[in-house]
N, C-alpha and C positions, 0 to 999 in steps of 0.2 A: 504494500500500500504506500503510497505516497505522501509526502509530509504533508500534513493539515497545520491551519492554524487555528488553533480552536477557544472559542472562548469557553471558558466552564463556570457556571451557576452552582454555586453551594458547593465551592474547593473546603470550606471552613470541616465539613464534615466528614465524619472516617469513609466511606465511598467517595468522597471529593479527593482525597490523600490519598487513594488508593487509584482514582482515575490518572492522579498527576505521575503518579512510576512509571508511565508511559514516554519513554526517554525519545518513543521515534516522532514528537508532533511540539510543535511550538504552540504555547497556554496562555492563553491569557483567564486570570482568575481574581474577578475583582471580589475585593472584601465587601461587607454592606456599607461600609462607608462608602466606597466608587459607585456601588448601584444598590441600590435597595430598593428591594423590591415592594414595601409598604409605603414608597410615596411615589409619587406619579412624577413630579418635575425629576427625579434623579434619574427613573427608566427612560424619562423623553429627552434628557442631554448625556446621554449614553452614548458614547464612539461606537454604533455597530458595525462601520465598513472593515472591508477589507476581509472578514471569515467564510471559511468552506466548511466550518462544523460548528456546530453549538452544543453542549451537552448541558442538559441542566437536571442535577441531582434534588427533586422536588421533595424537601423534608420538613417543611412549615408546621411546628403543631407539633410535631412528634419527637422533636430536639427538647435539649436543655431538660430531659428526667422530667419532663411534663407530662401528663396524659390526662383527656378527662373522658370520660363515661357518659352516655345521655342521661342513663338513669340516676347519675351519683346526685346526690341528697345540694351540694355547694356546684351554683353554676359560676363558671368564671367567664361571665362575658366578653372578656379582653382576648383571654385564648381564642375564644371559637370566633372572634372579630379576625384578631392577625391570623388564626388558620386560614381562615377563606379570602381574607384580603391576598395574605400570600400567593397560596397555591392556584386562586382563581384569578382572582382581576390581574395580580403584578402579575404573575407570567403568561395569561394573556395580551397584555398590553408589553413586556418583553419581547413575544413571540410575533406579534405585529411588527412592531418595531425594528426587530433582527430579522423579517421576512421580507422586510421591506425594501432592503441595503441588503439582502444575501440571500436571493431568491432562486439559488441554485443550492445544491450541497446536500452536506447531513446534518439533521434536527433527531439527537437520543434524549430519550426521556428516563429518567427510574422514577419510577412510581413505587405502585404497592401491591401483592397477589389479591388486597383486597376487592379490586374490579370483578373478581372473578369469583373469589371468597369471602360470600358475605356474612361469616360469622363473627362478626367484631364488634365488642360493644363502644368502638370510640366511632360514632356514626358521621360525627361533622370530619375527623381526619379522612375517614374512609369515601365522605361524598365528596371531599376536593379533589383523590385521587383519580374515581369516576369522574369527573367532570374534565379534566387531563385529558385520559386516556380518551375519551370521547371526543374534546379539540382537537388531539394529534390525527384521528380520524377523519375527522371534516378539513384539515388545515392540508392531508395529502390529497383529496380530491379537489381544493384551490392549487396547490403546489407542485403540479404534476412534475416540474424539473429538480423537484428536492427530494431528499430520500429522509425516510421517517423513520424510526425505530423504536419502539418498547420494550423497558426492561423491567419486567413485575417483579422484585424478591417478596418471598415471606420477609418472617419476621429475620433479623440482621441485628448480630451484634453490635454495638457502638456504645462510647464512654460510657451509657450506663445501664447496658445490657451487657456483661463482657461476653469473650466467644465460648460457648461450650458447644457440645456436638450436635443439640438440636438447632443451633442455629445458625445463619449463613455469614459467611467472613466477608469482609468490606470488598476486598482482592476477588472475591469469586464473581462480585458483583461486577467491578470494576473488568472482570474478563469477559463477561457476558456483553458489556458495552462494547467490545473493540471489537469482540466477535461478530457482535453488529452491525457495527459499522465498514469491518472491511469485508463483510461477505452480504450486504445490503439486506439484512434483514429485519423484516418488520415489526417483530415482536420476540420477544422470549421471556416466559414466563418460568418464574424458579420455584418448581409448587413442592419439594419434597426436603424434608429437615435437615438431607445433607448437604445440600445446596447443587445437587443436579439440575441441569434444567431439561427440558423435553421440546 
């Protein structure tokens, strides 16, 4: 495959640090300080030219040892505010805006196995997810010269899930993206505890 220059969304995270070991592609990985994704003037004076890939690690909501539940008894309005501002509007309006200045290339996504597995009681993480993976789908039938990809993992260790054997290491994640991307494929979902994918 060919040198890409690729920008990366959500480097800060362990599948973000695990996409950057990729020594054969030049990265650009801005912090939220450079683009943040929760306000709209930083997404729209964003430098998009000049990229042939974008990967964006979509983890809003489910960082920083947070979690909430619909049914839990304390709602924290703020969470379920920045989950969906996140994972919905800011990288819609990202993916506008980087499809606009780079309407050629590869657009990878990680998501979640939850599109597919709906047994999860954190329902607003799980419907930003869906709502993604459903974009990515309408955004290839607008972008017919762009190549699209999904990458679903189950659950993934990270700072504060460390790795044990039921769950998927950042790296396997991170190899399922490149897989992706240099054999143009559209999706792969990592549905079994040892992080096979099918």
């Amino acid at each position: 495959m060919m040198k890409k220059n690729v920008l990366l969304i959500g480097s800060s995270s362990l599948i973000g640090q695990a996409v950057l070991k990729n020594k054969k592609h030049k990265f650009t990985a801005p912090t939220s300080e450079k683009l943040d994704l929760s306000n709209r003037e930083s997404i729209d004076t964003f430098d998009y030219k000049g990229y042939d890939c974008l990967i964006i690690v979509a983890g809003a909501g489910g960082r920083h040892g947070k979690t909430f539940g619909f049914k839990d008894k304390e709602v924290d309005l703020d969470y379920i505010a920045n989950t969906v501002d996140v994972n919905c509007r800011g990288i819609t309006m990202l993916l506008k805006k980087y499809l606009t200045q780079n309407p050629k290339g590869h657009v990878a996504t990680i998501g979640s196995i939850s599109v597919l597995e709906m047994k999860t009681k954190h329902a607003v993480y799980a419907s930003t997810k869906v709502y993604l993976d459903r974009l990515i789908d309408l955004l290839a039938n607008l972008y017919p010269e762009t190549n699209f990809s999904k990458i679903n993992p189950a659950s993934v260790s990270s700072r504060f899930r460390p790795h044990n054997a039921k769950l998927i290491s950042p790296d396997e994640v991170a190899k399922c993206v490149w897989t992706a991307i240099e054999n143009n494929i559209k999706r792969i979902d990592i549905m079994d505890k040892t992080g096979q994918f099918h």
